[in-house]
N, CA, C and O of each residue as an XYZ file, in Angstrom:
656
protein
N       0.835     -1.168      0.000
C       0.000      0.000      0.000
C       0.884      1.236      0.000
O       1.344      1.627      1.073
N       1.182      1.951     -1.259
C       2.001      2.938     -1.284
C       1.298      4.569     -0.241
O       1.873      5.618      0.047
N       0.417      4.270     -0.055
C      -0.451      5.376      0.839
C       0.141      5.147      2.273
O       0.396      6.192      2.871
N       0.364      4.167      2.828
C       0.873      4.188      3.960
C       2.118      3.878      4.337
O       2.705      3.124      3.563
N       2.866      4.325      5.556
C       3.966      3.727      5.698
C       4.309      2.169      6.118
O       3.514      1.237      5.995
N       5.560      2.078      6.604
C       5.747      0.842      7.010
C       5.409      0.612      8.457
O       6.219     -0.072      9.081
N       4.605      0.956      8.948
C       3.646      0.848     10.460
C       2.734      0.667     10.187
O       2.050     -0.025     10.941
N       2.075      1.241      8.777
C       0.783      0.551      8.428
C      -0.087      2.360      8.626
O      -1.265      2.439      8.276
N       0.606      3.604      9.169
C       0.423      4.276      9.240
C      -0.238      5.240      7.598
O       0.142      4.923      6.471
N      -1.362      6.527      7.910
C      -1.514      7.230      6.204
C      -0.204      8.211      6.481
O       0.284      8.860      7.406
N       0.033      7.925      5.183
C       1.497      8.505      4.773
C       0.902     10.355      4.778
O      -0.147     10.813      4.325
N       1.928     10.990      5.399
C       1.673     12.395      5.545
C       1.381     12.963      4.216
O       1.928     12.532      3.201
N       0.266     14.215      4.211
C      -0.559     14.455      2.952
C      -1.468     13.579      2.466
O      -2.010     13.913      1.413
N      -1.804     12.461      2.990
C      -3.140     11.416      2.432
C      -3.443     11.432      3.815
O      -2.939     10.666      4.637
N      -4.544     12.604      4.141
C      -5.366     12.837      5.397
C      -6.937     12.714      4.564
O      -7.765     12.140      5.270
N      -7.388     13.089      3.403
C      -7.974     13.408      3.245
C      -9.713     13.440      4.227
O     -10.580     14.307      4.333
N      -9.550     11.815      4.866
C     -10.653     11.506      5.661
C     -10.735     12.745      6.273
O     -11.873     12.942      6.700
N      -9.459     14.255      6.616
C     -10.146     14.639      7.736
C     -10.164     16.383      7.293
O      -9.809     17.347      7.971
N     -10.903     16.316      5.444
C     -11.241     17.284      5.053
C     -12.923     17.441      4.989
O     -13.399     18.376      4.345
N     -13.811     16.463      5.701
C     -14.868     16.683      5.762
C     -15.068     17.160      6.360
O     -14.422     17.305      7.398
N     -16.646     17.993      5.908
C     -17.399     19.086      6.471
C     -17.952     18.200      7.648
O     -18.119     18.903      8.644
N     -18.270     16.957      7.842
C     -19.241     16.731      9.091
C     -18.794     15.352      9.458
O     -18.403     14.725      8.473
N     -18.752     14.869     10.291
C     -18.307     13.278     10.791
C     -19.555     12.386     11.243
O     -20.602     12.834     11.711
N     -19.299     11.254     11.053
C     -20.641     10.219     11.425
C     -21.113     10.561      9.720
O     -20.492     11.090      8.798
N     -22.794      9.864      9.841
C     -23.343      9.599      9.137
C     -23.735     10.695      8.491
O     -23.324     11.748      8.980
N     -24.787     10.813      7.000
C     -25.345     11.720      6.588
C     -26.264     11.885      7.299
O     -26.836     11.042      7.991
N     -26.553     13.336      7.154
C     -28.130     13.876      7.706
C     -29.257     13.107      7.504
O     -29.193     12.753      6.326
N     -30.479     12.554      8.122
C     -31.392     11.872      7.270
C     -31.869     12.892      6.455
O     -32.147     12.674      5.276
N     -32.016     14.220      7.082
C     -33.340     15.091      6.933
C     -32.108     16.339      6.884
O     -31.602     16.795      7.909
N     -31.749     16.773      5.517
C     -31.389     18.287      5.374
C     -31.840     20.046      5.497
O     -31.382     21.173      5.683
N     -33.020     19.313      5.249
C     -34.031     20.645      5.594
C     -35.414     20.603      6.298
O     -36.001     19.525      6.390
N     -35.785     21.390      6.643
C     -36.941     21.457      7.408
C     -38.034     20.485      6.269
O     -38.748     19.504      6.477
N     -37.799     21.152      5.251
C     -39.210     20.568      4.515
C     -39.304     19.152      3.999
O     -40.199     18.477      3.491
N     -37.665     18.902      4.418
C     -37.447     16.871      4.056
C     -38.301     16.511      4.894
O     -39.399     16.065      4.561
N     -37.829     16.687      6.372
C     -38.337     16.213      7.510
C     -40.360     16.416      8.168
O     -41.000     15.858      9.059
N     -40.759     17.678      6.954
C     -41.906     17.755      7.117
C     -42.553     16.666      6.055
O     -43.397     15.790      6.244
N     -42.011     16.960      5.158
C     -42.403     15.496      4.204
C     -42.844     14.352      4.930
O     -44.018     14.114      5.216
N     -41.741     13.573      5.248
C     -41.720     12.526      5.771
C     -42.660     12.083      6.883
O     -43.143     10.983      7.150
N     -42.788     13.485      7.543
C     -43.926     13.531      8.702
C     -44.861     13.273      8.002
O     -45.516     12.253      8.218
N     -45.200     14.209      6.883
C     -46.736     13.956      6.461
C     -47.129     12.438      5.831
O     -48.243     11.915      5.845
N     -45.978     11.937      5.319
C     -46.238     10.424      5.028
C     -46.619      9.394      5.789
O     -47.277      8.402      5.474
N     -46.006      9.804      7.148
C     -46.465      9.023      8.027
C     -47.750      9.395      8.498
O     -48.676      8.591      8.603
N     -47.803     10.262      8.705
C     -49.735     10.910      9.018
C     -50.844     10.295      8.093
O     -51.828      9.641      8.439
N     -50.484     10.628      6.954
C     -50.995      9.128      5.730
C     -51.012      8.226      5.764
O     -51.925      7.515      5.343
N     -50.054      7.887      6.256
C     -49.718      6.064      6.186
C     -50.496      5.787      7.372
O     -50.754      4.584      7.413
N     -50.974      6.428      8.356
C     -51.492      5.746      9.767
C     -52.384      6.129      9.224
O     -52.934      5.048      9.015
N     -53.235      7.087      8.649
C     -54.808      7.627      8.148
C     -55.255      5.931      7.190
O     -56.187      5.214      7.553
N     -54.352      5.616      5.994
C     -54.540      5.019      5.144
C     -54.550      3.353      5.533
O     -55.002      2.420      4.869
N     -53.864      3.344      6.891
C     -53.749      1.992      7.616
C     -54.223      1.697      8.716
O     -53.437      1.360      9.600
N     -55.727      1.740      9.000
C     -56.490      1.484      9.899
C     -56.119      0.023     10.885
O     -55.423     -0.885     10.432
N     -56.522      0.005     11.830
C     -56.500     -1.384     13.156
C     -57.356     -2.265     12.421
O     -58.033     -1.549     11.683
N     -57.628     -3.345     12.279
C     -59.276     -4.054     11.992
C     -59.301     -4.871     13.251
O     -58.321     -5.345     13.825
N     -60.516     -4.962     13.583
C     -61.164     -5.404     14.805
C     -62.284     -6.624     14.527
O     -63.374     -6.295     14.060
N     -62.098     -7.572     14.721
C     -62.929     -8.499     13.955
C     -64.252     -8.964     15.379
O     -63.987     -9.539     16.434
N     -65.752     -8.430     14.869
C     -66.412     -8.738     16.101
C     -67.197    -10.215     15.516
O     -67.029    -10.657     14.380
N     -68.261    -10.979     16.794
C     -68.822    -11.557     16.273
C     -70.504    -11.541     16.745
O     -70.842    -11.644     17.924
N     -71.050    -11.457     16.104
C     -72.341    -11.458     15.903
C     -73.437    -12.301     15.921
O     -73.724    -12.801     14.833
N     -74.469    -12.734     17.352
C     -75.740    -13.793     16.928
C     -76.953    -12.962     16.897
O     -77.117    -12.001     17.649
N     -77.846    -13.373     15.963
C     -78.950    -13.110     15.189
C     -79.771    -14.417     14.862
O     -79.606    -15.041     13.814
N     -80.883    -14.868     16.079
C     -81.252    -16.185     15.710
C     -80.854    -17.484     14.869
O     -81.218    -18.088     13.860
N     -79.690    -17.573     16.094
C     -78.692    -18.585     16.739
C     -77.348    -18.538     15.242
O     -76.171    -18.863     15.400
N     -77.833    -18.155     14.174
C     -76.750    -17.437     13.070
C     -75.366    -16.570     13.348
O     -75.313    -15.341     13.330
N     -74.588    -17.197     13.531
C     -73.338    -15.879     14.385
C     -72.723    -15.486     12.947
O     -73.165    -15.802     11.843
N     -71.982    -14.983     13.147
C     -71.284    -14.028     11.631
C     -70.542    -13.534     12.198
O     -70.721    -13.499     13.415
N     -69.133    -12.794     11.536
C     -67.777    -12.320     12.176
C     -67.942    -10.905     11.274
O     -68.423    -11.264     10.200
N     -67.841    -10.167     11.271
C     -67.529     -8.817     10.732
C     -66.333     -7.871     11.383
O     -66.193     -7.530     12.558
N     -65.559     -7.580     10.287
C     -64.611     -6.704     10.544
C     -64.401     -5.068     10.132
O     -64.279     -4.698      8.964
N     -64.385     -4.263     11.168
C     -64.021     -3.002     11.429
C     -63.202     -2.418     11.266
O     -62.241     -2.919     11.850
N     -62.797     -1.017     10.457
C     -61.822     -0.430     10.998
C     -61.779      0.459     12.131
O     -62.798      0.987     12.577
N     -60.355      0.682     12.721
C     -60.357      1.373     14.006
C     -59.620      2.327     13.578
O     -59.276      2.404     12.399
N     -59.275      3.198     14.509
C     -58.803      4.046     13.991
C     -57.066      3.844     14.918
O     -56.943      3.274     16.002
N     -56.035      4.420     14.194
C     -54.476      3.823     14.818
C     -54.068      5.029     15.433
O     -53.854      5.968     14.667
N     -53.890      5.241     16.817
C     -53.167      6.112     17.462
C     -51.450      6.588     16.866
O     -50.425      5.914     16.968
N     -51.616      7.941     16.257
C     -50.193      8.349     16.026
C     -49.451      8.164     17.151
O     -50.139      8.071     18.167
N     -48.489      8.095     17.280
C     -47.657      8.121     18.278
C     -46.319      8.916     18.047
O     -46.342      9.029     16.821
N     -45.030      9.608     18.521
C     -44.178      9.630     17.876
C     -43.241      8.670     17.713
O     -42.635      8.595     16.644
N     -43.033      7.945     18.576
C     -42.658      6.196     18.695
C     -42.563      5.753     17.047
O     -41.672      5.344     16.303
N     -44.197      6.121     16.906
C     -44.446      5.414     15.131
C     -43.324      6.225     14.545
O     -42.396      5.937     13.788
N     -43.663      7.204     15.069
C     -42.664      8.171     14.009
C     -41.698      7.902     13.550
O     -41.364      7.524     12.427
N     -41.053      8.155     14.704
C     -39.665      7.786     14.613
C     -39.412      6.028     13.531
O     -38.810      5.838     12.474
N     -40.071      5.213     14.299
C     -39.693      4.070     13.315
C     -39.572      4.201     11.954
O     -38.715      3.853     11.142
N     -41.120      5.055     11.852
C     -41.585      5.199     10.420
C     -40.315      6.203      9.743
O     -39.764      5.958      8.670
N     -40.064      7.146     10.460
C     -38.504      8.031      9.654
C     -37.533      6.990     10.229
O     -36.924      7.738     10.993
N     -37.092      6.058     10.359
C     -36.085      5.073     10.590
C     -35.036      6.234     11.401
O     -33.928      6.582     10.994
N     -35.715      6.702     12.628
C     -34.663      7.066     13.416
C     -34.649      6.655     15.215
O     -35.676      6.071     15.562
N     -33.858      6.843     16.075
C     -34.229      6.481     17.278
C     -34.875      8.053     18.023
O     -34.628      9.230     17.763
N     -35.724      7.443     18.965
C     -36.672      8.457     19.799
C     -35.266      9.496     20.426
O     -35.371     10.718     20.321
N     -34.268      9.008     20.926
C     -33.258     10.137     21.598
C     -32.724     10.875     20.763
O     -32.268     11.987     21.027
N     -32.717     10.038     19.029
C     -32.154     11.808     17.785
C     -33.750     12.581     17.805
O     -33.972     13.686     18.301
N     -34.456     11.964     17.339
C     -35.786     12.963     17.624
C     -35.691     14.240     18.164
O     -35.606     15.352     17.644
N     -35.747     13.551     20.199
C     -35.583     14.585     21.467
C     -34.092     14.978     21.001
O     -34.108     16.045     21.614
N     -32.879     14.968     20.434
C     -31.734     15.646     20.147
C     -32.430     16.910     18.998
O     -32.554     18.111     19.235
N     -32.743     16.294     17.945
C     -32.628     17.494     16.699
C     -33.553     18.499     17.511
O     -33.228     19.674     17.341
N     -34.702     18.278     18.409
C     -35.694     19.273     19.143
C     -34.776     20.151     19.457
O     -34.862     21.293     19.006
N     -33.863     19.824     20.183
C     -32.984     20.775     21.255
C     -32.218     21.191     20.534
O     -32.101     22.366     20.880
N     -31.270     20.929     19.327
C     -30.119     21.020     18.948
C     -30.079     21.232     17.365
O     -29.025     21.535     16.806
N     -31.201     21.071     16.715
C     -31.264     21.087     15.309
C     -32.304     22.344     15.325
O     -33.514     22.131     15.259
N     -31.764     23.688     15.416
C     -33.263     24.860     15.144
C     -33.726     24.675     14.075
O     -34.937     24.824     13.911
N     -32.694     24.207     12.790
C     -33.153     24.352     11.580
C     -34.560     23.778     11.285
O     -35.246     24.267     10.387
N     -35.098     22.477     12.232
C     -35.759     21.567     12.146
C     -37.032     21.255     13.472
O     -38.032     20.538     13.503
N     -36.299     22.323     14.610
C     -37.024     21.853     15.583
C     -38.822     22.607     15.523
O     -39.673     22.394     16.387
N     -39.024     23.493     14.261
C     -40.393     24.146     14.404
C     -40.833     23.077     13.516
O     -41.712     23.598     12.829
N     -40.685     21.787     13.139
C     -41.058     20.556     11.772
C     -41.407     19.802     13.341
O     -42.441     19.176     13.576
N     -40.350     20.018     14.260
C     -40.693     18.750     15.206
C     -41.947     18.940     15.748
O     -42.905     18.166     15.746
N     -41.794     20.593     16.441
C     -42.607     20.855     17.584
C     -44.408     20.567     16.809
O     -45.420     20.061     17.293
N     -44.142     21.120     15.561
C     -45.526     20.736     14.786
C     -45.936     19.797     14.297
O     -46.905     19.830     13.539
N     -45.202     18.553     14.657
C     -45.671     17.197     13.968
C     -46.004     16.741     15.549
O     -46.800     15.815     15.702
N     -45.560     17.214     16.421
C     -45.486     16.727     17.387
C     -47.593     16.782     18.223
O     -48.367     15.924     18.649
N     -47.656     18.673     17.990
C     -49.028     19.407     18.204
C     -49.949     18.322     16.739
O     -51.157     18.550     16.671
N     -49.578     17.623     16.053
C     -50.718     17.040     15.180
C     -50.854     15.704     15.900
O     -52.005     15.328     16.119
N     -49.996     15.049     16.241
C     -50.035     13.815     17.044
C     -50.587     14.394     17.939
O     -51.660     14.755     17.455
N     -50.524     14.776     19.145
C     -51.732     15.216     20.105
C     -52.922     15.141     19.914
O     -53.835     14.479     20.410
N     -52.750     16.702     18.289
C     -54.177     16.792     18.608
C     -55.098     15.342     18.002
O     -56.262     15.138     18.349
N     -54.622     14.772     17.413
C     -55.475     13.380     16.368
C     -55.494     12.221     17.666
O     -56.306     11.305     17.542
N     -54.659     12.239     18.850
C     -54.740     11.433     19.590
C     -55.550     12.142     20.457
O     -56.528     11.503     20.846
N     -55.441     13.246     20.869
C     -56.658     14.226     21.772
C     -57.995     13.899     21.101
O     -58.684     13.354     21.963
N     -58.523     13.967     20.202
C     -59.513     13.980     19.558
C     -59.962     12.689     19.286
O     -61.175     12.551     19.446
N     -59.456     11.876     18.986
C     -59.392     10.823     18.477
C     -60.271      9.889     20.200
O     -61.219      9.109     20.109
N     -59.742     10.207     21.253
C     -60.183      9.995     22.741
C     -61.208     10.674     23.023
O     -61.969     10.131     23.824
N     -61.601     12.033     22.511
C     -63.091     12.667     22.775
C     -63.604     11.718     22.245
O     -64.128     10.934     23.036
N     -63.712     11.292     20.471
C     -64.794     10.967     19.798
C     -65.055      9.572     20.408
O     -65.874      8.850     19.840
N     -64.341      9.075     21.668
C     -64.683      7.485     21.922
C     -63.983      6.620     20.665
O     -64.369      5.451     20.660
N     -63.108      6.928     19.683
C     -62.342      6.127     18.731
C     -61.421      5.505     19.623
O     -61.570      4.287     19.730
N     -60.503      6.028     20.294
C     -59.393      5.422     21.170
C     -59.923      5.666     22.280
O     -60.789      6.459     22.651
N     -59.005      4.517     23.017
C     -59.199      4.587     24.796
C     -58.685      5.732     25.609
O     -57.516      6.042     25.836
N     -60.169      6.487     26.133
C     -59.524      7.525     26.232
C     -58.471      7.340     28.020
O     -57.547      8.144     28.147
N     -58.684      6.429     29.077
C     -57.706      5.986     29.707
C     -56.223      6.312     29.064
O     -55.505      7.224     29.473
N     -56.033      5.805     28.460
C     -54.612      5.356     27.822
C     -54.109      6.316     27.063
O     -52.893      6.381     26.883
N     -55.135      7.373     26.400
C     -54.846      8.355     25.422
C     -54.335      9.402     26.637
O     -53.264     10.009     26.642
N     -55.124      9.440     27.409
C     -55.326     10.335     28.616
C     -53.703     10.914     29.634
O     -53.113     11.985     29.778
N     -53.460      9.001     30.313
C     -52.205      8.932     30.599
C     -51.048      9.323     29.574
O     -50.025      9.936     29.875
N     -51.383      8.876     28.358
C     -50.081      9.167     27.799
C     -49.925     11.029     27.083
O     -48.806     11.406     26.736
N     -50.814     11.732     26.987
C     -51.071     12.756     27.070
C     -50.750     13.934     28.479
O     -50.771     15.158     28.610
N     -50.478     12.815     29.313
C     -50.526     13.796     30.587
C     -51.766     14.390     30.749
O     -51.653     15.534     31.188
N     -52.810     14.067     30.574
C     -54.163     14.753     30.682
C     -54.540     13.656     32.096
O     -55.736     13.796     32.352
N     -54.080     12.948     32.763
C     -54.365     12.306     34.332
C     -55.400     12.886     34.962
O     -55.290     14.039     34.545
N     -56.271     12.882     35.633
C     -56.997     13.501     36.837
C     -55.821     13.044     37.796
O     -55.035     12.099     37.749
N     -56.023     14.147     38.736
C     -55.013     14.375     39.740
C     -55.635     14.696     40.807
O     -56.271     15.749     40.751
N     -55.655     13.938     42.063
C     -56.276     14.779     43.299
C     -54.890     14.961     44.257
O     -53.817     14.426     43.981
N     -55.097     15.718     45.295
C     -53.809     15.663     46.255
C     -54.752     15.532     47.713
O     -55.670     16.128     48.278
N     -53.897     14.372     47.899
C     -54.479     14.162     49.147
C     -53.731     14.405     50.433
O     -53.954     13.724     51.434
N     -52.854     15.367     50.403
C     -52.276     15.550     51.481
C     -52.929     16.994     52.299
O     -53.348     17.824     51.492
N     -53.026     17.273     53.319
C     -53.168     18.268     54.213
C     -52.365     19.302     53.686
O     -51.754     19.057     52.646
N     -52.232     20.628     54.313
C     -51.349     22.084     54.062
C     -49.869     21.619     54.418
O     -48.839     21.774     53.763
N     -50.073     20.988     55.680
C     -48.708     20.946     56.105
C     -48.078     19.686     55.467
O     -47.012     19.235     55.886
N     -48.711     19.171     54.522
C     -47.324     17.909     54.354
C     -47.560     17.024     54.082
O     -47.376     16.284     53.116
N     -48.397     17.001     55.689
C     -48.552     15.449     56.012
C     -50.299     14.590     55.742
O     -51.281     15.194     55.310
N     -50.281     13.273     56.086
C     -51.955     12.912     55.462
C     -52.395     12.976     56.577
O     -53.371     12.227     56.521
N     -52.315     13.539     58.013
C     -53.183     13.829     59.125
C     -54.402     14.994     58.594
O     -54.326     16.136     58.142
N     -55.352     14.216     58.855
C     -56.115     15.614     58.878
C     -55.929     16.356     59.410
O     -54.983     16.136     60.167
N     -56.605     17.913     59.552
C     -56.355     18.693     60.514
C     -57.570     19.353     61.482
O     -57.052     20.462     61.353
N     -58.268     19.521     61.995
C     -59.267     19.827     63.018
C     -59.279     21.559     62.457
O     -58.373     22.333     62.149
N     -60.852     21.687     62.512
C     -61.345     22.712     61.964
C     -62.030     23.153     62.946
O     -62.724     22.293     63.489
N     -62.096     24.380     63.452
C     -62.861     24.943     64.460
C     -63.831     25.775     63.892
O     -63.579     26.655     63.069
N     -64.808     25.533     64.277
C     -66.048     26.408     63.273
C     -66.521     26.861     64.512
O     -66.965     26.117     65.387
N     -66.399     28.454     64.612
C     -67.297     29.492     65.517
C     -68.558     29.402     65.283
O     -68.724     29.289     64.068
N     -69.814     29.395     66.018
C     -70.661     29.894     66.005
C     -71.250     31.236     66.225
O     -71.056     31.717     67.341
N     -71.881     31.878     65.435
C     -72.294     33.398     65.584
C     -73.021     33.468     66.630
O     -73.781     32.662     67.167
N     -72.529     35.117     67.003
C     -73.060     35.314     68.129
C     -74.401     35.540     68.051
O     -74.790     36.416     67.278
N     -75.277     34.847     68.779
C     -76.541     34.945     69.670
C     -76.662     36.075     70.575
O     -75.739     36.440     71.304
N     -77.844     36.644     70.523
C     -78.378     37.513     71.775
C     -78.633     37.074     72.341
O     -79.457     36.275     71.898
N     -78.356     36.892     74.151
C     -79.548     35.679     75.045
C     -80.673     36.837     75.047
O     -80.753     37.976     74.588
N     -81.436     36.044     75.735
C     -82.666     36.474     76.064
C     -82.828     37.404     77.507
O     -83.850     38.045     77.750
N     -81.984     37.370     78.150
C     -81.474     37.991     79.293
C     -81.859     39.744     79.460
O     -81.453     40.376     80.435
């Protein structure tokens, strides 16, 4: 190998590996509007690829199976698979890619809202839509101070005139 020396070393002036503009892999997504693309394909692809739900049916003693479509919770999970990337570049390009992060934050507000909505109309469980939304009912059951002691309430009674 005339490129290297006799250590097996690149012979000085054949650096070239380290005239690139960027290290690691290519970008998946160069511009905002790649990465909105791709979003919208997947928004399609879950619109266009319904759950089927197969029920079954008696009608004087006749049963029958019929199948439904449901409707498929976006997720960004899907997302991500569906853009063949992992969920932590996702949460990275958010923080670290501006070029891209107003593609995220808005694919992100359409998944909500189709999973928000999608749980009003009774399509999805809204339990599950709920929790994973952070939409929880929340009570707090602790007292002022802290702790789960109740605390004793003194209720005055108004003053009375005697009769005196």
């Amino acid at each position: 190998m005339a490129d290297r020396d006799e250590a097996g070393r690149f012979a000085e002036g054949n650096r070239f590996w380290k005239a690139r503009s960027s290290h690691g892999a290519k970008p998946k997504f160069k511009n905002a509007d790649d990465l909105w693309g791709a979003c919208v394909e997947y928004f399609e692809w879950n619109e266009d690829n319904p759950l089927m739900e197969t029920k079954g049916f008696a009608f004087q003693g006749v049963v029958t199976k019929e199948t439904f479509p449901k409707m498929r919770a976006m997720t960004i999970g899907g997302l991500c698979l569906f853009l063949d990337i992992d969920r932590t570049t996702w949460d990275e390009w958010k923080k670290t890619r501006s070029d891209l992060s107003q593609v995220i934050t808005r694919a992100e507000a359409v998944i909500f809202k189709q999973k928000f909505e999608g749980a009003s109309a009774d399509m999805l469980n809204g339990s599950i839509i709920a929790r994973e939304l952070g939409l929880a009912d929340k009570q707090d059951h602790q007292s002022s101070d802290g702790s789960m002691t109740p605390t004793s309430i003194i209720i005055k009674a108004p003053d009375v005139p005697s009769d005196n």
